[in-house]
C-alpha positions in Angstrom: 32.2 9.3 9.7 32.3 9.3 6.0 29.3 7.3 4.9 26.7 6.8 1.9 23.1 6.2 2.7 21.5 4.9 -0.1 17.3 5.6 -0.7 14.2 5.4 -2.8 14.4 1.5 -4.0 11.4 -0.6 -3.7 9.1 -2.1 -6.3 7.5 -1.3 -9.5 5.9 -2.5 -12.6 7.6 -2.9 -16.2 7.6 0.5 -18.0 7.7 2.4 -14.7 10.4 5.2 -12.7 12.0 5.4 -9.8 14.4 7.8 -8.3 17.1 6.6 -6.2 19.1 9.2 -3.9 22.4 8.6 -2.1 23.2 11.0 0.5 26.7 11.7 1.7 28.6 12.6 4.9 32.1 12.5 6.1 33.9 13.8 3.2 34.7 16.5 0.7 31.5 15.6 -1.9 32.3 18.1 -4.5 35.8 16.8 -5.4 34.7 13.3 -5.5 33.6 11.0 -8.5 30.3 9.1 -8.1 29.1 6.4 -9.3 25.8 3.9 -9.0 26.2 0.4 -9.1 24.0 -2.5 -9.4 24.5 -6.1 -9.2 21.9 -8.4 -10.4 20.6 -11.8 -8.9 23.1 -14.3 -9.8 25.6 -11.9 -11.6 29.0 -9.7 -10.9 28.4 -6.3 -9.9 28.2 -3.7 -12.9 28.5 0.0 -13.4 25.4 1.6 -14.3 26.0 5.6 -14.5 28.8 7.9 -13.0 29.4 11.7 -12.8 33.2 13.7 -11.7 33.4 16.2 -10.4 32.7 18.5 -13.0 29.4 17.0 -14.1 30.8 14.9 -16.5 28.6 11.6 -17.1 28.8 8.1 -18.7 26.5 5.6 -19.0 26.3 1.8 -19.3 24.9 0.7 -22.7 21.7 -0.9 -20.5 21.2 3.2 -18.9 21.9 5.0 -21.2 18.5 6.6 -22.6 16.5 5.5 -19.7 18.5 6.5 -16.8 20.1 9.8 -15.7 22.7 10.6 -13.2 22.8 14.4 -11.4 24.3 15.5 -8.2 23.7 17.8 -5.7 27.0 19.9 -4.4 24.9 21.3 -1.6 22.6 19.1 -0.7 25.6 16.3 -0.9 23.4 14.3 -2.5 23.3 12.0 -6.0 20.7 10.8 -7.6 19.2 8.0 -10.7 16.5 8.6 -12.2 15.2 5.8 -13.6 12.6 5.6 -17.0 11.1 2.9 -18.7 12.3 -0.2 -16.1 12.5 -3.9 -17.6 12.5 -7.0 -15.1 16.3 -7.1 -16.0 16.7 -3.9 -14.0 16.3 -5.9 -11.1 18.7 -5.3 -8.8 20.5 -4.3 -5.5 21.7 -0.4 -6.4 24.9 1.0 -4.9 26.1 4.5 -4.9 30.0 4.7 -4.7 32.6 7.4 -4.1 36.4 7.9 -5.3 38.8 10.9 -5.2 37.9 12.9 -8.5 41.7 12.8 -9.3 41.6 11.4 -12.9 39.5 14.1 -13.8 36.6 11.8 -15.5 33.4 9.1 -14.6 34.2 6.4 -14.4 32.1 2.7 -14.2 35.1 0.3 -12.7 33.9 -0.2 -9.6 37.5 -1.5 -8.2 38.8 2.3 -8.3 35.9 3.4 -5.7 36.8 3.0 -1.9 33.4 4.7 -0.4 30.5 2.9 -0.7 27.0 2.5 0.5 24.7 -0.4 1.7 22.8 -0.3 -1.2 18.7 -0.3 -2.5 16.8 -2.9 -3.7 15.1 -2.0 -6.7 12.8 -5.2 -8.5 11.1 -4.9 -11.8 7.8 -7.0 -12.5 6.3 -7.9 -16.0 
């Protein structure tokens, strides 16, 4: 059954971390692009931080500096770390898969056909 669990939301203060994992089943996870995704209260579901295949990365202009992407081949695993959280971080987080065949990360979350049931992640000032 291909399938993405998603793991490692929950609560925490302003100017805190969390990690979030997504582990994966079902289908070949080296050759695939991921991606997390997060869509806020109220608001259309955004691209926060992708990696291809080969470890290539890109960030959203909210992540970038305070989150990082990295994947784990063996483990079929892909994580967010997350650094210095706002309330605006608030969010239901999603970790997505495509077919790495354009060779590059991508945040357009209508290219990704794999996804998971996603984390709840919520920020408090």
């Amino acid at each position: 059954e291909v399938q993405l669990v998603e793991s490692g939301g929950g609560s925490v203060q302003a100017g805190g971390s969390l990690r979030l994992s997504c582990t994966a089943s079902g289908f070949y996870f080296s050759r695939y692009c991921l991606t997390w995704f997060r869509q806020r209260p109220g608001q259309e579901r955004e691209g926060v931080a992708g990696i291809d295949s080969q470890g290539h990365t890109i960030y959203s202009g909210s992540a970038r500096g305070r989150f990082t992407i990295s994947r784990d081949n063996v483990k079929t695993t892909l994580n967010l770390e997350m650094n210095s959280l706002t309330p605006d971080d608030t969010a239901t987080y999603y970790c997505a898969a495509m077919e790495d065949y354009r060779g590059r990360p991508s945040l357009s979350g209508g290219q990704f056909g794999i996804w998971g049931q996603g984390t709840q992640v919520t920020v408090s000032s």
